[in-house]
C-alpha positions in Angstrom: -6.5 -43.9 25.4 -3.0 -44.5 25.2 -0.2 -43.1 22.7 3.0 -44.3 21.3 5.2 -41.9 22.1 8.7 -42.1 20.1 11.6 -42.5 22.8 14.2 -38.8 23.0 17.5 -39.5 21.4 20.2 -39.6 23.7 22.2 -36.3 24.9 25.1 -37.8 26.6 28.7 -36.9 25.5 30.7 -38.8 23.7 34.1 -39.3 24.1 35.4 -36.9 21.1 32.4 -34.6 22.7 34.1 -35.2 26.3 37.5 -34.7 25.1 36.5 -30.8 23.6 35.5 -30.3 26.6 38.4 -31.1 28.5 40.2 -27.5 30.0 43.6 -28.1 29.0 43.7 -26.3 25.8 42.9 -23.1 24.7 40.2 -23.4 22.2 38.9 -20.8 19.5 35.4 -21.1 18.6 34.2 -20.1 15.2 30.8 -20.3 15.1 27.6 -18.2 14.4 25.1 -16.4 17.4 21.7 -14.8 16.6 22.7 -15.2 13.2 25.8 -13.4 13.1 29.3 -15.1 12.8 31.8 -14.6 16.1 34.9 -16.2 17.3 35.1 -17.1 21.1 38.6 -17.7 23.1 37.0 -20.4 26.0 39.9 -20.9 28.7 38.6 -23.0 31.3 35.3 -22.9 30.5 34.9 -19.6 31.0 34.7 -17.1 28.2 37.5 -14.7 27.9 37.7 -12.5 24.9 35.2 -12.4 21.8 34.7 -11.1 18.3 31.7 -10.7 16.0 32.6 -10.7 12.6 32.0 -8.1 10.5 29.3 -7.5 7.8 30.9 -4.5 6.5 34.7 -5.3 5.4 37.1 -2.9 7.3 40.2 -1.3 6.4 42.2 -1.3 9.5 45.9 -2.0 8.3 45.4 -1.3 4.9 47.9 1.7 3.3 47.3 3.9 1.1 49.0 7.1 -0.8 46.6 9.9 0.5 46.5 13.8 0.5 46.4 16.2 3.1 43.1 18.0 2.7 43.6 20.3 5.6 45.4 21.0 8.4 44.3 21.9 12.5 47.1 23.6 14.3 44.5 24.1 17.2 44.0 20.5 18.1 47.2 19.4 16.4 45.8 17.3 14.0 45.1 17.2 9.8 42.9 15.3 7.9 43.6 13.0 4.9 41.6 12.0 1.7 42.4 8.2 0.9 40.1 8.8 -2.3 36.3 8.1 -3.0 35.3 10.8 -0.4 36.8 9.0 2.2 38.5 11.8 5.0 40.0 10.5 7.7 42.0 11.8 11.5 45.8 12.0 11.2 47.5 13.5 15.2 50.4 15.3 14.2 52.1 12.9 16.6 51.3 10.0 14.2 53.3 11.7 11.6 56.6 13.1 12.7 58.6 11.4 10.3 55.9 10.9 7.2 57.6 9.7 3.7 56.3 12.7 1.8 55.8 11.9 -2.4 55.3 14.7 -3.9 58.2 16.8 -2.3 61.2 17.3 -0.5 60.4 16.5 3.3 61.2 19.4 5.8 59.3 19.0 9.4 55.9 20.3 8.1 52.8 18.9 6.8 50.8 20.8 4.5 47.9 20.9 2.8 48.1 19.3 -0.7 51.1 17.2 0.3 51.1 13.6 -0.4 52.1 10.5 1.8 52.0 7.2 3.0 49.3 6.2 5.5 47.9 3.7 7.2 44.3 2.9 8.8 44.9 1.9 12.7 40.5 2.5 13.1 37.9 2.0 11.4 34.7 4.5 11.5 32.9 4.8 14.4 30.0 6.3 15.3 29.9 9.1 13.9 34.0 9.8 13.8 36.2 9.6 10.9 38.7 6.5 10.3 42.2 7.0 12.4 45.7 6.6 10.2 49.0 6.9 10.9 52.2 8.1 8.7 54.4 5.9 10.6 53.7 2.5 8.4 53.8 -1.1 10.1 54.2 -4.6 8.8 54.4 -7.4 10.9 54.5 -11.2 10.4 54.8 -13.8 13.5 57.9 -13.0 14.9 59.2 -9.0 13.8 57.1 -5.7 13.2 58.9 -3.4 10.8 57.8 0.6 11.9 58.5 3.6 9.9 59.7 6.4 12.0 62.4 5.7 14.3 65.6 3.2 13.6 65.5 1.8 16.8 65.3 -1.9 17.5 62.6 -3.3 20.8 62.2 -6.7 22.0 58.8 -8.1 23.3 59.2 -7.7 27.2 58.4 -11.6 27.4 61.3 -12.2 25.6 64.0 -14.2 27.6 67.4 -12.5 28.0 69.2 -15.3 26.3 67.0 -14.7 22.7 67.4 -11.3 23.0 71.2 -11.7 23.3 71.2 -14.5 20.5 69.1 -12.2 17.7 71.5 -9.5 18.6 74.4 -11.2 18.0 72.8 -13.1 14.9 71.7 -9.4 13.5 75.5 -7.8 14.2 76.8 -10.6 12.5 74.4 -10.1 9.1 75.4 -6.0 9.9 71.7 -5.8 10.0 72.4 -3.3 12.8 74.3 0.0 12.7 77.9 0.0 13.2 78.3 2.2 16.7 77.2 -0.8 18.5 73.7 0.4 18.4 70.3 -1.5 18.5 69.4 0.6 15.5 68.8 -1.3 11.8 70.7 0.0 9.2 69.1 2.4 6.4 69.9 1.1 3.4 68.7 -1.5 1.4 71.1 -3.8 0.4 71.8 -4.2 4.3 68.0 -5.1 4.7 67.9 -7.5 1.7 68.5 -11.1 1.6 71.3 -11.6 -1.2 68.4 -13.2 -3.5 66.0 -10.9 -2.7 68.7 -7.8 -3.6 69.7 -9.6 -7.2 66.1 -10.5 -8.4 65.0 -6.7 -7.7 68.1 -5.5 -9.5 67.3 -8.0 -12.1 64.4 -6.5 -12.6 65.1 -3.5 -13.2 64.6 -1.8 -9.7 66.8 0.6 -9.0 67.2 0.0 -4.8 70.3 2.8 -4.7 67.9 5.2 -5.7 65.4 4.9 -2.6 65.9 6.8 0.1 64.6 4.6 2.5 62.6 6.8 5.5 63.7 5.9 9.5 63.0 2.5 10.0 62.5 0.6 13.1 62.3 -3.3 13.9 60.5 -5.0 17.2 61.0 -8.5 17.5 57.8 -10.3 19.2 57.1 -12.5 21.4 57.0 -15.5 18.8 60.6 -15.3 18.3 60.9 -16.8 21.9 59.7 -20.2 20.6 62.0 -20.4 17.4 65.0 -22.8 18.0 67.1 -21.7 15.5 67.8 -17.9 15.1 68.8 -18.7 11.0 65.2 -19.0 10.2 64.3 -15.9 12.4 66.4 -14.4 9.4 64.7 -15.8 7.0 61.2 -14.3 8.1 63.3 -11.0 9.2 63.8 -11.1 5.0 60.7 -12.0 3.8 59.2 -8.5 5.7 61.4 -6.5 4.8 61.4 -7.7 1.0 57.4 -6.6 1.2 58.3 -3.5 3.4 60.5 -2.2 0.3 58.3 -3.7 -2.2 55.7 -1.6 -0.9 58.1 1.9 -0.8 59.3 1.3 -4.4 55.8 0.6 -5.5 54.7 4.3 -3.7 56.8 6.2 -5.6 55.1 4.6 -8.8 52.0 5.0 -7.8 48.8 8.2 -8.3 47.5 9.8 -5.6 44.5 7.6 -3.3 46.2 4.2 -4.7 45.7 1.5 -1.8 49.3 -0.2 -2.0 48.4 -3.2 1.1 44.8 -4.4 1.1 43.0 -4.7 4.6 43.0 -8.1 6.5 39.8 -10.4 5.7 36.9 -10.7 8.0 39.1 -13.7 8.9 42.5 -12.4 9.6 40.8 -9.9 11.5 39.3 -11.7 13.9 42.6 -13.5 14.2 44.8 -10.5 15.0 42.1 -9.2 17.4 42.8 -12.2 19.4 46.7 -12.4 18.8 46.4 -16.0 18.4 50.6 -16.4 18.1 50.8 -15.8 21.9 48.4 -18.2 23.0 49.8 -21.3 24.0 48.1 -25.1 23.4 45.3 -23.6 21.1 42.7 -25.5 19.1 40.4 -24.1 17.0 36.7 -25.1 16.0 34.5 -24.6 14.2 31.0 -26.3 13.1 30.7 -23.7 9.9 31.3 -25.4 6.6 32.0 -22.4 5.0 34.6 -21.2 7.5 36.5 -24.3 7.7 36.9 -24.4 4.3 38.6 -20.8 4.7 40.8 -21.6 7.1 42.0 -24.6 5.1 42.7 -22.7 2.2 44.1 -19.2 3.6 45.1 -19.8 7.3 48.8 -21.4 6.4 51.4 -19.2 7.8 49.3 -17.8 11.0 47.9 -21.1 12.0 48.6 -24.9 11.9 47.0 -26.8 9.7 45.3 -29.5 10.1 46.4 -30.6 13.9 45.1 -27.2 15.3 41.8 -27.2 13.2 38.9 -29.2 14.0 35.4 -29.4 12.0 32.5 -30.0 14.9 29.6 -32.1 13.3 26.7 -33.5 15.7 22.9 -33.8 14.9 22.8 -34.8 18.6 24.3 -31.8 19.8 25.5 -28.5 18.3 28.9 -26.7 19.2 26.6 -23.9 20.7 25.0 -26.6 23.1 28.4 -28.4 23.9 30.2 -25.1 24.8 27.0 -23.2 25.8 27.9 -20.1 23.4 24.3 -18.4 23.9 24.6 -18.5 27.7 27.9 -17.4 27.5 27.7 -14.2 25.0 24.2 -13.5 26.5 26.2 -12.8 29.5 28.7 -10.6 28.0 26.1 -8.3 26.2 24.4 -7.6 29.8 24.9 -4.9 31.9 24.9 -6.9 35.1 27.8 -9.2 36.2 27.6 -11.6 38.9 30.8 -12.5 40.9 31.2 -16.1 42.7 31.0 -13.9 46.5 27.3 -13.2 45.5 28.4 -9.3 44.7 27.9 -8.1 41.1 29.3 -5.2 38.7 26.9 -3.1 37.1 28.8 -2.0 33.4 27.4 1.4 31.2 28.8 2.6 28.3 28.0 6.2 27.6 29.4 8.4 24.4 32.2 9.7 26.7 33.0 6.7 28.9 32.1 3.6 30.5 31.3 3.7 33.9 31.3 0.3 36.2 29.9 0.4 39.7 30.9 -2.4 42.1 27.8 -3.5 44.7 28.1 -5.9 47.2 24.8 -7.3 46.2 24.2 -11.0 48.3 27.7 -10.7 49.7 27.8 -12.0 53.9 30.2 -12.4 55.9 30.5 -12.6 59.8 34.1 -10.7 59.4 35.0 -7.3 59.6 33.2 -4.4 57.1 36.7 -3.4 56.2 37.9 -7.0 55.3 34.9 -8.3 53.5 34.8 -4.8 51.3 38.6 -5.3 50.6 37.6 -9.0 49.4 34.6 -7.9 47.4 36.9 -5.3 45.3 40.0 -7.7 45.0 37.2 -10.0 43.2 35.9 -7.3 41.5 39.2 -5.8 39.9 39.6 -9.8 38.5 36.3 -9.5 36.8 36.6 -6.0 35.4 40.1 -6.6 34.1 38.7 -9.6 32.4 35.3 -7.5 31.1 37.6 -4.7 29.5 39.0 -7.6 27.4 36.0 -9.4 27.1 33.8 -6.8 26.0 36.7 -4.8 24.4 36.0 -1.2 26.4 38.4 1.0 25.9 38.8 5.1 26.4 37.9 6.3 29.9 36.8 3.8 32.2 35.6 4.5 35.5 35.1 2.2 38.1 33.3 3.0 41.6 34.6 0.2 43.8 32.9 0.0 47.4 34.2 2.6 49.5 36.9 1.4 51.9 39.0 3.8 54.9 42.1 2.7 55.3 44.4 3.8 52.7 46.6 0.7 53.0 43.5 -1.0 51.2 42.9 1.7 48.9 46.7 1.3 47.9 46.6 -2.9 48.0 43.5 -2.7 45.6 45.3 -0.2 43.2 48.1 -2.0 43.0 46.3 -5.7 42.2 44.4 -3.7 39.7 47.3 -2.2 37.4 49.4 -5.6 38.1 45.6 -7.3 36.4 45.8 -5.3 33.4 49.1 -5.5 32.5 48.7 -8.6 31.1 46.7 -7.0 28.6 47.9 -6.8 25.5 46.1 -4.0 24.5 47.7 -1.1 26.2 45.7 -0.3 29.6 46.6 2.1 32.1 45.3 2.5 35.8 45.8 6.3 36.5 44.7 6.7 39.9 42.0 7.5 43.0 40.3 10.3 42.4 39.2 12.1 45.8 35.6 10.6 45.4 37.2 7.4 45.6 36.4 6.3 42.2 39.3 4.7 39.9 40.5 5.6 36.6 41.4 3.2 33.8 41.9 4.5 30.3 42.6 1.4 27.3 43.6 2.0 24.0 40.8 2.2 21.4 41.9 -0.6 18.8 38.3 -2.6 17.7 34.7 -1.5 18.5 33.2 -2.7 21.8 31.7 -6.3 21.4 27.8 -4.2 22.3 28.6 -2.0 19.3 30.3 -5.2 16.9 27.1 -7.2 17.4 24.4 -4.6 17.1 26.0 -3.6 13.6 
């Protein structure tokens, strides 16, 4: 007996399809996995950073007037209430210069005082949120940082804009006048001329604030900007909301939160420092997303050339980028390299260990060489796992034992020139005797394991 049987729709690309998949751009993908929304960075087909978003909104960034509940001298710490129960870390280290609000500042930090602070980490497991007394704000191209009066540049700045905002900044007297990369503390320097009349217009008395040691970096962006006049104009608007947010402190009761947390949305988009990235597109095939980005993203992203809205019966965004095979892969504890060797990754409470086997790995040459080749591709794939999977702490990595210390030394060296591209700060200490390597890396976001079993 024979059946009718309907023929299958066809799968084949199309050319929009063919052209998203094309490697030349960057391309952020906003889409959903297991349920849960994430945002993938894909650069060459191969996935290199990614970001669940979060169920729970964070507070990372956001500052708020809190109280010193009580202070450690034995592990040089105190601990602040932000309000509603709420206790969080402060190192002494993170407040040597705190703007203090209920008195007269004099080196010490005691309990029942009342300052400015800042979340730099959210809760996790188990430990109390992070702040900091030393306040930030950024935008694209400057950072303004309470507690030093000093002015950095971004390393990948070119000598020529460094020399250009430094002469643009002398010329506004933005800067000290000994000559010094330092800003100047006062606040009719650090105001536009509109800004400084509309806040004595209203009634604000700027003469009156004491502003505490303030410090500028100016970011990599800057490098792009043509014209060093509108650098000003963004230099402005910061430091307009950086004294808006002082004057509004000393206003303000005890627990107030003066600068709200990012959204789920700017979250994700800081985590991934999207202003660096060159030749980026982002897509997404969420309705509800897009719709976000149209109406909030202006300022941090283009809008509409960067953004694209993916819609396909035929095939989903998932299927054309394969996002399940792809994140699957980063939440496994095994990691294939191309050589046939793999890493073996384990996050413990205390650290994350990563142990290097040479797994199918041949080769007619020399044990020496073909171990030295096996770690060189190794240190690529655990430099890009750190970001990947956002480990950070103590990392230790067992790499195949090698004898000749001029290998030992080769493969240290290719590992700390791997991870200084990182932006997040990552340090290759050393071989210890045992022959295993220590990394540590700056704890910023929870690990991508812990972000998606939330």
């Amino acid at each position: 007996m024979s059946r009718n049987i309907a023929p299958k729709p066809s799968v084949s690309l199309t050319e929009n399809e063919m052209d998203l998949r094309k490697t030349d751009k960057n391309r952020l993908l906003l889409t959903s996995y297991h349920g849960k929304n994430c945002a993938l960075l894909i650069q060459d087909d191969r996935l290199m950073e990614a970001a669940f978003f979060s169920r729970e909104p964070g507070k990372v960034g956001a500052v708020y007037i809190g109280r010193v509940k009580n202070v450690a001298q034995n592990i040089n710490a105190c601990f602040i209430d932000i309000g509603e129960g709420e206790i969080c870390f402060l190192p002494l280290k993170n407040a040597i210069s705190p703007w203090l609000l209920n008195r007269c500042p004099d080196g010490r930090l005691l309990e029942g005082d009342e300052l400015l602070v800042q979340v730099v980490r959210d809760a996790q497991k188990g430990k109390r949120a992070s702040v900091t007394a030393h306040i930030s704000l950024a935008n694209e191209y400057f950072v303004l940082t309470m507690g030093e009066s000093k002015v950095g540049y971004s390393a990948r700045l070119s000598k020529e804009k460094k020399a250009a905002v430094r002469k643009l900044f002398r010329e506004k007297a933005l800067f000290d006048l000994n000559g010094n990369d330092c800003l100047r503390q006062n606040c009719d320097c650090l105001l536009s001329e509109t800004d400084y009349q509309a806040k004595k217009a209203a009634g604000i008395r700027l003469e009156s604030l004491d502003l505490p040691l303030t410090g500028l970096i100016v970011r990599t962006k800057a490098e792009e900007t043509a014209h060093t006049e509108e650098l000003l104009q963004y230099f402005y608007m910061l430091s307009a909301q950086y004294i808006e947010l002082l004057h509004s402190a000393l206003h303000r009761s005890c627990f107030t939160c003066l600068k709200e947390a990012d959204s789920d949305l700017e979250a994700v988009f800081k985590h991934f420092s999207l202003d660096s990235i060159q030749n980026l597109e982002i897509i997404t095939d969420r309705q509800d997303i897009y719709d976000r980005l149209v109406r909030t993203a202006e300022g941090f992203i283009k809008i509409p050339e960067s953004v694209r809205f993916y819609q396909d019966d035929m095939l989903s965004l998932s299927g054309l980028y394969s996002v399940d095979k792809k994140l699957d892969d980063a939440l496994k504890r095994h990691v294939w390299l191309k050589s046939g060797a793999y890493l073996v990754i384990e996050p413990t409470e205390a650290l994350t260990v990563i142990d290097v086997n040479s797994g199918k790995f041949e080769s007619e040459n020399d044990v020496e060489d073909a171990y030295l080749k096996i770690n060189l591709e190794a240190a690529e794939e655990v430099a890009r796992q750190l970001k990947l999977r956002n480990l950070s702490g103590i990392i230790i990595v067992d790499f195949i034992n090698m004898r000749l210390p001029g290998n030992k030394k080769a493969l240290l060296q290719y590992l700390k020139e791997l991870v200084s591209r990182d932006r997040i700060p990552t340090n290759v200490v050393d071989i210890t005797a045992l022959g295993l390597v220590e990394i540590t890396r700056k704890k910023i976001n929870k690990p991508l394991q812990e972000q998606f079993a939330e």
